[in-house]
CHARMM internal coordinates of N, CA and C (Angstrom, degrees):
IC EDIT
DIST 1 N 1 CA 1.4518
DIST 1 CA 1 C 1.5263
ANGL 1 N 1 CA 1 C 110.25
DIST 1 C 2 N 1.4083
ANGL 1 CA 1 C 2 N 96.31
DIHE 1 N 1 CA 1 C 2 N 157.93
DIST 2 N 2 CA 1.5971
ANGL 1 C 2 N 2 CA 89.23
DIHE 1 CA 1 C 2 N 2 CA -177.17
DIST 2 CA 2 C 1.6215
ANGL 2 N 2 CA 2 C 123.42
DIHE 1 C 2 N 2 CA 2 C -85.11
DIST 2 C 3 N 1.5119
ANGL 2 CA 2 C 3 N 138.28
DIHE 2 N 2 CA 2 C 3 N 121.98
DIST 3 N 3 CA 1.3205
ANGL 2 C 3 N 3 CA 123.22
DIHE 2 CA 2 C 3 N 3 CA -141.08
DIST 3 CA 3 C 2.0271
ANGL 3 N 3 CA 3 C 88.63
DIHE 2 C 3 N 3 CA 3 C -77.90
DIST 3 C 4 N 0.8321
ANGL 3 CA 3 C 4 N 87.75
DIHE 3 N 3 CA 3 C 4 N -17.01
DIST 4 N 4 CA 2.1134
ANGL 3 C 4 N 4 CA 84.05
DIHE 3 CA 3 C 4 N 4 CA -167.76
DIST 4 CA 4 C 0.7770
ANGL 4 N 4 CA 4 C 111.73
DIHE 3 C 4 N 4 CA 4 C -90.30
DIST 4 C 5 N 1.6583
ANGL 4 CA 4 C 5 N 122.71
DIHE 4 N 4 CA 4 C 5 N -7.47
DIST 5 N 5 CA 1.3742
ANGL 4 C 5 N 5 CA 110.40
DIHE 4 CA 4 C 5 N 5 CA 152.83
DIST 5 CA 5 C 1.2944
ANGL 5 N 5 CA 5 C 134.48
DIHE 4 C 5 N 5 CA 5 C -85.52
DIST 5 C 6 N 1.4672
ANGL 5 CA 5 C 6 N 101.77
DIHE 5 N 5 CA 5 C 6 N -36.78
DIST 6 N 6 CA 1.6054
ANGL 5 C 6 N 6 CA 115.08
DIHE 5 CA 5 C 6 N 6 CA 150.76
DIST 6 CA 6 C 1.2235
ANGL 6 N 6 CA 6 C 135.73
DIHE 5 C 6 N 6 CA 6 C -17.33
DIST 6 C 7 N 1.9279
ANGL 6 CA 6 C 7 N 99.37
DIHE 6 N 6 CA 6 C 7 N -69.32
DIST 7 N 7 CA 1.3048
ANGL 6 C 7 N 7 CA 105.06
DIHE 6 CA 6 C 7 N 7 CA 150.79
DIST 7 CA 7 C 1.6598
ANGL 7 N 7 CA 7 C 147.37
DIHE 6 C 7 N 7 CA 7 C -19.52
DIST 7 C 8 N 1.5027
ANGL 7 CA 7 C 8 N 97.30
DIHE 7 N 7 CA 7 C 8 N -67.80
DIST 8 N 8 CA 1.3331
ANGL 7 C 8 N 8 CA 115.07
DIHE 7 CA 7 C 8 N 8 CA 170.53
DIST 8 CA 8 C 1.0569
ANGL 8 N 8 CA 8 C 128.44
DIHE 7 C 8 N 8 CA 8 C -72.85
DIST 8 C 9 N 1.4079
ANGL 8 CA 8 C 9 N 122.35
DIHE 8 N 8 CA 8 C 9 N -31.83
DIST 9 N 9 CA 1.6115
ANGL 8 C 9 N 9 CA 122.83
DIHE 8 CA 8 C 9 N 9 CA 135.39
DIST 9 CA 9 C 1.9076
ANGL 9 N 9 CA 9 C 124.38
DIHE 8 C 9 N 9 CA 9 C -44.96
DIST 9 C 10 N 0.3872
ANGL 9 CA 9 C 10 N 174.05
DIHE 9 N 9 CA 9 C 10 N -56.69
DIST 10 N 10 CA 1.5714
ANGL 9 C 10 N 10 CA 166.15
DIHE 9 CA 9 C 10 N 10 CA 35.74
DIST 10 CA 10 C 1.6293
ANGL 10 N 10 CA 10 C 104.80
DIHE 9 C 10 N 10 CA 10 C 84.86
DIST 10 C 11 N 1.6571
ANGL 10 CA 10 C 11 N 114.43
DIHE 10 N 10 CA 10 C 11 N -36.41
DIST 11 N 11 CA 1.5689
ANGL 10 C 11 N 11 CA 106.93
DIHE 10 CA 10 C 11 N 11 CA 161.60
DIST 11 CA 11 C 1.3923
ANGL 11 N 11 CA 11 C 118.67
DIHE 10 C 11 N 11 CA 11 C -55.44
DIST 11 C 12 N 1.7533
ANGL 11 CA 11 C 12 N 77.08
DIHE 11 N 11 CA 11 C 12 N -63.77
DIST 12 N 12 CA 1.8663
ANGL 11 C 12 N 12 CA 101.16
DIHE 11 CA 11 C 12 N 12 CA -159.99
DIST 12 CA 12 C 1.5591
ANGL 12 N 12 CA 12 C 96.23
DIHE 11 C 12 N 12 CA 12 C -44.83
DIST 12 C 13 N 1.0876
ANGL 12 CA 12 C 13 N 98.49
DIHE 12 N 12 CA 12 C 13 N -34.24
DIST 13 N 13 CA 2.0325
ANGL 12 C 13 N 13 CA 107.76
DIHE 12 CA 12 C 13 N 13 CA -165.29
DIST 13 CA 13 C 1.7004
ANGL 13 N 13 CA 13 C 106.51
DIHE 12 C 13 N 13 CA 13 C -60.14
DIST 13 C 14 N 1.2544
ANGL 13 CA 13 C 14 N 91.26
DIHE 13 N 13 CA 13 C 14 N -33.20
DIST 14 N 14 CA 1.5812
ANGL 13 C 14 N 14 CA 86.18
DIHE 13 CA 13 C 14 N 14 CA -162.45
DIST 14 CA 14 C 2.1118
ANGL 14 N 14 CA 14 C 99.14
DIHE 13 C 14 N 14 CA 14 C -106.76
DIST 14 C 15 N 1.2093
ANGL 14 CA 14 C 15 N 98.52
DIHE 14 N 14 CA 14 C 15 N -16.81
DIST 15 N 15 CA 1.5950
ANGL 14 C 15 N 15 CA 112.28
DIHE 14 CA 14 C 15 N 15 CA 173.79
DIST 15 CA 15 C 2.0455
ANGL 15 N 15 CA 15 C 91.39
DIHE 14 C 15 N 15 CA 15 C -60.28
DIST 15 C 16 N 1.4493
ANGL 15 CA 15 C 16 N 105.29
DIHE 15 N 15 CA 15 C 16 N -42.00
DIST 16 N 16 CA 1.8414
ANGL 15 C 16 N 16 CA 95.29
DIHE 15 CA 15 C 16 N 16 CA -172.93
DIST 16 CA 16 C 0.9724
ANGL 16 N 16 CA 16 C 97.48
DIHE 15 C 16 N 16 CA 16 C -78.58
DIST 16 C 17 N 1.5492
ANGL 16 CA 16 C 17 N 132.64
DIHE 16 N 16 CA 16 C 17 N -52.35
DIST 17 N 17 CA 1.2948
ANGL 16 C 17 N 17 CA 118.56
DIHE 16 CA 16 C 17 N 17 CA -177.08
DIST 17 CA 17 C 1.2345
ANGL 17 N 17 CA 17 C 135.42
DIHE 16 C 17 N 17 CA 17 C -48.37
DIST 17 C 18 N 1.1532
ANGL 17 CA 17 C 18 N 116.03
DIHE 17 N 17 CA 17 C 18 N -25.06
DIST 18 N 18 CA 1.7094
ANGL 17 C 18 N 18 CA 118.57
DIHE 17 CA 17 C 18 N 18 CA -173.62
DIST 18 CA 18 C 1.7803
ANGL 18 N 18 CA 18 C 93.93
DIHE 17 C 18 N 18 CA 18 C -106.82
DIST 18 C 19 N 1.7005
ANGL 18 CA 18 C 19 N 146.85
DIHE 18 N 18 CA 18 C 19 N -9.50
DIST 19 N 19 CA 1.3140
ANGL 18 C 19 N 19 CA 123.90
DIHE 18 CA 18 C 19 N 19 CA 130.05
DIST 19 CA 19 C 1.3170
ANGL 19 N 19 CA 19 C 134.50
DIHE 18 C 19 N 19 CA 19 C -67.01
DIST 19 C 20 N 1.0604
ANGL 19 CA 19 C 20 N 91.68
DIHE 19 N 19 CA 19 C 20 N -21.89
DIST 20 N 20 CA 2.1336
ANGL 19 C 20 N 20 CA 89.00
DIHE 19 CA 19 C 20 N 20 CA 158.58
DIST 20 CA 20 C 1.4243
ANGL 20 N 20 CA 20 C 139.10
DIHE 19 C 20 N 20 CA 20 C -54.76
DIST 20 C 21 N 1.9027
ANGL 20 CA 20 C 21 N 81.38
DIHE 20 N 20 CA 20 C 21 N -45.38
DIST 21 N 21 CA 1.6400
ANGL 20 C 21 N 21 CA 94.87
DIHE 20 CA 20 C 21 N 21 CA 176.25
DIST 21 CA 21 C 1.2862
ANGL 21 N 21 CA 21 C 100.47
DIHE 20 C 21 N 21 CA 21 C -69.95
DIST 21 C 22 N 1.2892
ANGL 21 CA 21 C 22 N 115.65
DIHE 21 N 21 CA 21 C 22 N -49.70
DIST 22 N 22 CA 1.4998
ANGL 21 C 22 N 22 CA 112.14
DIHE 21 CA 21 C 22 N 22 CA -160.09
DIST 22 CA 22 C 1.6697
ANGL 22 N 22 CA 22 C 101.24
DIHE 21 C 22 N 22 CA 22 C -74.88
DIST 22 C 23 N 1.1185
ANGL 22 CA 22 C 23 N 161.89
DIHE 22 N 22 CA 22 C 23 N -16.35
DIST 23 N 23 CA 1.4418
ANGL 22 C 23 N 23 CA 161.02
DIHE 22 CA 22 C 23 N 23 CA 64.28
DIST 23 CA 23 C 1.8188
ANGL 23 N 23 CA 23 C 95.16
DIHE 22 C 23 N 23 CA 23 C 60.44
DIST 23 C 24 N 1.5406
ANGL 23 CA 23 C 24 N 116.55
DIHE 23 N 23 CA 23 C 24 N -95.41
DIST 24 N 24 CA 1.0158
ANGL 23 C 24 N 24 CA 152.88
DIHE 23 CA 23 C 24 N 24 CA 150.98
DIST 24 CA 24 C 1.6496
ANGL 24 N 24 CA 24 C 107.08
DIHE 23 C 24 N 24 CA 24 C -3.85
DIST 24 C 25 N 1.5762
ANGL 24 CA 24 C 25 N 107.26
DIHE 24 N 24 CA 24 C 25 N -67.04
DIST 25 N 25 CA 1.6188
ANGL 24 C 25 N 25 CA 105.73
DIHE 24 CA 24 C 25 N 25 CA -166.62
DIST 25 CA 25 C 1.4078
ANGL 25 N 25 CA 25 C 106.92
DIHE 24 C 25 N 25 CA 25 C -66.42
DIST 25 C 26 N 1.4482
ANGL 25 CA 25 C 26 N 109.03
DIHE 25 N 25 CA 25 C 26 N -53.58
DIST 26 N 26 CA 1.3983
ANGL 25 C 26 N 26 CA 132.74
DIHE 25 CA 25 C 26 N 26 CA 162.43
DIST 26 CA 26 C 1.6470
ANGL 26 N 26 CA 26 C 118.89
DIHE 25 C 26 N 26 CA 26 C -20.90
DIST 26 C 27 N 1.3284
ANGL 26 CA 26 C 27 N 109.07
DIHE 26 N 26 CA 26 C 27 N -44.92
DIST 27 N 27 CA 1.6320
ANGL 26 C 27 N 27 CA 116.96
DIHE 26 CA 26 C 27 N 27 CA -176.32
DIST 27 CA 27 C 1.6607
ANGL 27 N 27 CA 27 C 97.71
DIHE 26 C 27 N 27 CA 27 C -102.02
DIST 27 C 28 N 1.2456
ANGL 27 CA 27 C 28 N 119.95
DIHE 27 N 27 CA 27 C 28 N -6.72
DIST 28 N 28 CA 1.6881
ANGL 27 C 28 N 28 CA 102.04
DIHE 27 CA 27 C 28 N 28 CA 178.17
DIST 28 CA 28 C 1.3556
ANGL 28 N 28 CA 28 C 105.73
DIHE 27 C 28 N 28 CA 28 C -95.58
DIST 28 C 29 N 1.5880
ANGL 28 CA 28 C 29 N 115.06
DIHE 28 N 28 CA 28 C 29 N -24.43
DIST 29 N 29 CA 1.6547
ANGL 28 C 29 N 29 CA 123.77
DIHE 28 CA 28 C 29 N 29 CA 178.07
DIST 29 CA 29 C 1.3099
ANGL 29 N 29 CA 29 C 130.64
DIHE 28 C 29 N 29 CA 29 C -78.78
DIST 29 C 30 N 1.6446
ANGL 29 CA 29 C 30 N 90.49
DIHE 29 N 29 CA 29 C 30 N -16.79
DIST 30 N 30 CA 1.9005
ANGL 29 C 30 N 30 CA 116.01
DIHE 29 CA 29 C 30 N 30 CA 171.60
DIST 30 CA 30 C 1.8777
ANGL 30 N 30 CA 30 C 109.10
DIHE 29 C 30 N 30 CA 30 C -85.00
DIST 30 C 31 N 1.3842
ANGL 30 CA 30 C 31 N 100.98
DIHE 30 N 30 CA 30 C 31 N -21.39
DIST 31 N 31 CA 1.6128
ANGL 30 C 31 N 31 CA 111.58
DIHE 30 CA 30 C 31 N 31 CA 176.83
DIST 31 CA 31 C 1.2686
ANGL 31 N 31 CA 31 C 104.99
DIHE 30 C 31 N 31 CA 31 C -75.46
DIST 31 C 32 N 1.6537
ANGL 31 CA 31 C 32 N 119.63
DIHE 31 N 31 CA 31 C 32 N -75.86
DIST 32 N 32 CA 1.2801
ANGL 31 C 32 N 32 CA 110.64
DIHE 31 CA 31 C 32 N 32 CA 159.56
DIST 32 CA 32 C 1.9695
ANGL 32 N 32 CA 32 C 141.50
DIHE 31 C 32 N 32 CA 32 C -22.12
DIST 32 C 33 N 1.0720
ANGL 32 CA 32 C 33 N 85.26
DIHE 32 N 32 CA 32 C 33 N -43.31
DIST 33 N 33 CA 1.6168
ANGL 32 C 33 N 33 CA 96.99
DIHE 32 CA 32 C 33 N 33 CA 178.75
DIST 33 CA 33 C 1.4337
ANGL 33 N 33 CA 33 C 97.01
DIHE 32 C 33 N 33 CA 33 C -69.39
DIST 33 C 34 N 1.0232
ANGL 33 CA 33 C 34 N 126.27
DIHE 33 N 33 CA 33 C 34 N -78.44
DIST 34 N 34 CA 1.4202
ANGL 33 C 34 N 34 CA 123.09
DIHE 33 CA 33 C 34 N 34 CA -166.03
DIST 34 CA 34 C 1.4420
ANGL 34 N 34 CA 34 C 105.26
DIHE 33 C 34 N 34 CA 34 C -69.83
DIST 34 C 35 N 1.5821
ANGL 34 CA 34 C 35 N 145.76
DIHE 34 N 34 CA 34 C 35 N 15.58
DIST 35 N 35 CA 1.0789
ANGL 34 C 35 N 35 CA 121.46
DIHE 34 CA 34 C 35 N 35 CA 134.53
DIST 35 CA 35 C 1.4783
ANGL 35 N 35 CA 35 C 113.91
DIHE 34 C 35 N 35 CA 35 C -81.27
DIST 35 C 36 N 1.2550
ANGL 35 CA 35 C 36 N 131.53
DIHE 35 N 35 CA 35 C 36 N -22.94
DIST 36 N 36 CA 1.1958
ANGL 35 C 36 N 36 CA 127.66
DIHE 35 CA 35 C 36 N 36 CA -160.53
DIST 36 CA 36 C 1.4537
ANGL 36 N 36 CA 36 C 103.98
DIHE 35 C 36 N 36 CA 36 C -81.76
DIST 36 C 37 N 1.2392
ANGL 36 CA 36 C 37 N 122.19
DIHE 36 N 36 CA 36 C 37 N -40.64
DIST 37 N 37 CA 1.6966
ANGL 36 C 37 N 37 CA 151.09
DIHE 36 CA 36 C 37 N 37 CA 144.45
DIST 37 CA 37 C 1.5253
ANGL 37 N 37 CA 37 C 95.64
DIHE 36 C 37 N 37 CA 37 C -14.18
DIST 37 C 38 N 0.9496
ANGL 37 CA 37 C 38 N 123.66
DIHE 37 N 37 CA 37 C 38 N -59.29
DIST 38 N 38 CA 1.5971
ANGL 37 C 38 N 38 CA 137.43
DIHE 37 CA 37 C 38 N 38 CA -147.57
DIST 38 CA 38 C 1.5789
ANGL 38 N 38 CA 38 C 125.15
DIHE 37 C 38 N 38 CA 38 C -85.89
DIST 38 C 39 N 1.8970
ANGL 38 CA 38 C 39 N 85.60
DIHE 38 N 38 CA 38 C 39 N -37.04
DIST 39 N 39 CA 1.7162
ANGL 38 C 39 N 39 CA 113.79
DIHE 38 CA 38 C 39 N 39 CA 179.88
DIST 39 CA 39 C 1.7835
ANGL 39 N 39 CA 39 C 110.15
DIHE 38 C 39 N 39 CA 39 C -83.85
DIST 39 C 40 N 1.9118
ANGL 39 CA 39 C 40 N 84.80
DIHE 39 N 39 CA 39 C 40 N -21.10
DIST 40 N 40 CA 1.9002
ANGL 39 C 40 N 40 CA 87.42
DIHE 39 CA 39 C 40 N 40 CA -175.70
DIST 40 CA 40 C 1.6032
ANGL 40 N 40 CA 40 C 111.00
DIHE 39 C 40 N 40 CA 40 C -65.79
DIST 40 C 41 N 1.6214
ANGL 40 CA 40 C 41 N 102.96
DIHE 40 N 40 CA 40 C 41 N -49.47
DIST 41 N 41 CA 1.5864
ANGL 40 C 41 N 41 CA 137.86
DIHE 40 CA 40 C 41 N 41 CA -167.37
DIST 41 CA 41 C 1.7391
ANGL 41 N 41 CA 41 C 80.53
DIHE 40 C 41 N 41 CA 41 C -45.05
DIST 41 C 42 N 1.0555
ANGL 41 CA 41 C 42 N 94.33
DIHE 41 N 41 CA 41 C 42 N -74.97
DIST 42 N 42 CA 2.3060
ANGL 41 C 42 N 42 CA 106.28
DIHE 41 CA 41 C 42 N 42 CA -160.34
DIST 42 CA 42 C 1.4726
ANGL 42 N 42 CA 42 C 109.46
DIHE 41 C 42 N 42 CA 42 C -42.31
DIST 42 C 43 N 1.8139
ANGL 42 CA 42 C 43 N 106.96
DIHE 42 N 42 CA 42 C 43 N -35.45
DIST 43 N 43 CA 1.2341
ANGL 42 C 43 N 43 CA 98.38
DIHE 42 CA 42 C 43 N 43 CA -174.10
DIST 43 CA 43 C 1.5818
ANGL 43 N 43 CA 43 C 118.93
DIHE 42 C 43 N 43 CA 43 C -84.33
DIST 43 C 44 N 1.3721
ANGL 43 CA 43 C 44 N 106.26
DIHE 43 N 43 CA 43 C 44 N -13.24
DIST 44 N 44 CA 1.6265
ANGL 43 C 44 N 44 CA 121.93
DIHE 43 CA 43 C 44 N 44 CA -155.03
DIST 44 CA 44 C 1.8117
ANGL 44 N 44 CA 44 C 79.97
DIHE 43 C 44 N 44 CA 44 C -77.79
DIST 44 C 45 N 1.4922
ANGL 44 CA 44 C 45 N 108.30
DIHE 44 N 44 CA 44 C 45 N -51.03
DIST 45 N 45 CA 1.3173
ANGL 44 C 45 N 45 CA 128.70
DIHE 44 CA 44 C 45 N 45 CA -178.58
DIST 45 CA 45 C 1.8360
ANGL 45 N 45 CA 45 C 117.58
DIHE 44 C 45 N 45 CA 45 C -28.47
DIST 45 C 46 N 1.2836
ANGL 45 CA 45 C 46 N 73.90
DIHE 45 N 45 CA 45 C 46 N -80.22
DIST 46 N 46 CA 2.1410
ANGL 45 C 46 N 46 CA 96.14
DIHE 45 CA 45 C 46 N 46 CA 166.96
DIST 46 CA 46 C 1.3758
ANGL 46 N 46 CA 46 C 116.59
DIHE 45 C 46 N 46 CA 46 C -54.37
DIST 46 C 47 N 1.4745
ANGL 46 CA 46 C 47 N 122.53
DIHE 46 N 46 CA 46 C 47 N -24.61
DIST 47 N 47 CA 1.0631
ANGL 46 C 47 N 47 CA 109.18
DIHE 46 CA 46 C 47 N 47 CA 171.91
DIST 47 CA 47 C 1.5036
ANGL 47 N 47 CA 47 C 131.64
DIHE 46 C 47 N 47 CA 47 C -102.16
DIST 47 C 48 N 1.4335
ANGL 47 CA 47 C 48 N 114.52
DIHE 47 N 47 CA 47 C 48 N -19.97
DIST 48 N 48 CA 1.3635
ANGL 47 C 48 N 48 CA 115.14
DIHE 47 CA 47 C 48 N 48 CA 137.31
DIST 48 CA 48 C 1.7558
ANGL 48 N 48 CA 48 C 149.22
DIHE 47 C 48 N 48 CA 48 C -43.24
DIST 48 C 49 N 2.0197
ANGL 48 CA 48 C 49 N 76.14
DIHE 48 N 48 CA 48 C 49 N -20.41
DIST 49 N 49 CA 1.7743
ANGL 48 C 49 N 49 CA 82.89
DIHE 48 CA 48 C 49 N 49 CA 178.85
DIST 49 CA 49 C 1.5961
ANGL 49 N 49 CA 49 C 102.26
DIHE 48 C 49 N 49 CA 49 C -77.71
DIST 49 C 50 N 1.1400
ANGL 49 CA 49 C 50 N 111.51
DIHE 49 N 49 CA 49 C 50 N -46.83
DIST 50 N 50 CA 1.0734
ANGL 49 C 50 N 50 CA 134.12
DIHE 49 CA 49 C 50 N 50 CA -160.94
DIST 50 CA 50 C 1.6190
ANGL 50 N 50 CA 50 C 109.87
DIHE 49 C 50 N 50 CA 50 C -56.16
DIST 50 C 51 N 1.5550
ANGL 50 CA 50 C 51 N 107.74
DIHE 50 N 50 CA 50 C 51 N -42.45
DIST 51 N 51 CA 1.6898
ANGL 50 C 51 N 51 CA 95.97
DIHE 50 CA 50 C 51 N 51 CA 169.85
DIST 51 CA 51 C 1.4767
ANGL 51 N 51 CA 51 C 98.90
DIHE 50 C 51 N 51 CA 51 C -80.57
END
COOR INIT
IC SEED 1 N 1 CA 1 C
IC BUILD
């Protein structure tokens, strides 16, 4: 096999792999945010009723 292509296979491979993950972190930290986003809104909410 050819080793330089190998090589460059084995980037690309790991060039997707590590935007996937980062893909991934990106959409679990955007989940988080907008629950936390969400829990602020309800509470800011409830507590305005409340006075």
């Amino acid at each position: 096999m050819d080793k330089d292509g190998d090589g460059k296979q084995n980037t690309a491979d790991m060039t997707q792999f590590v935007q996937t993950l980062l893909q991934q972190m990106q959409n679990r930290f955007q989940t988080m945010s907008d629950s936390i986003v969400s829990k602020n809104i309800l509470f800011a909410y409830l507590f305005i009723k409340i006075l």
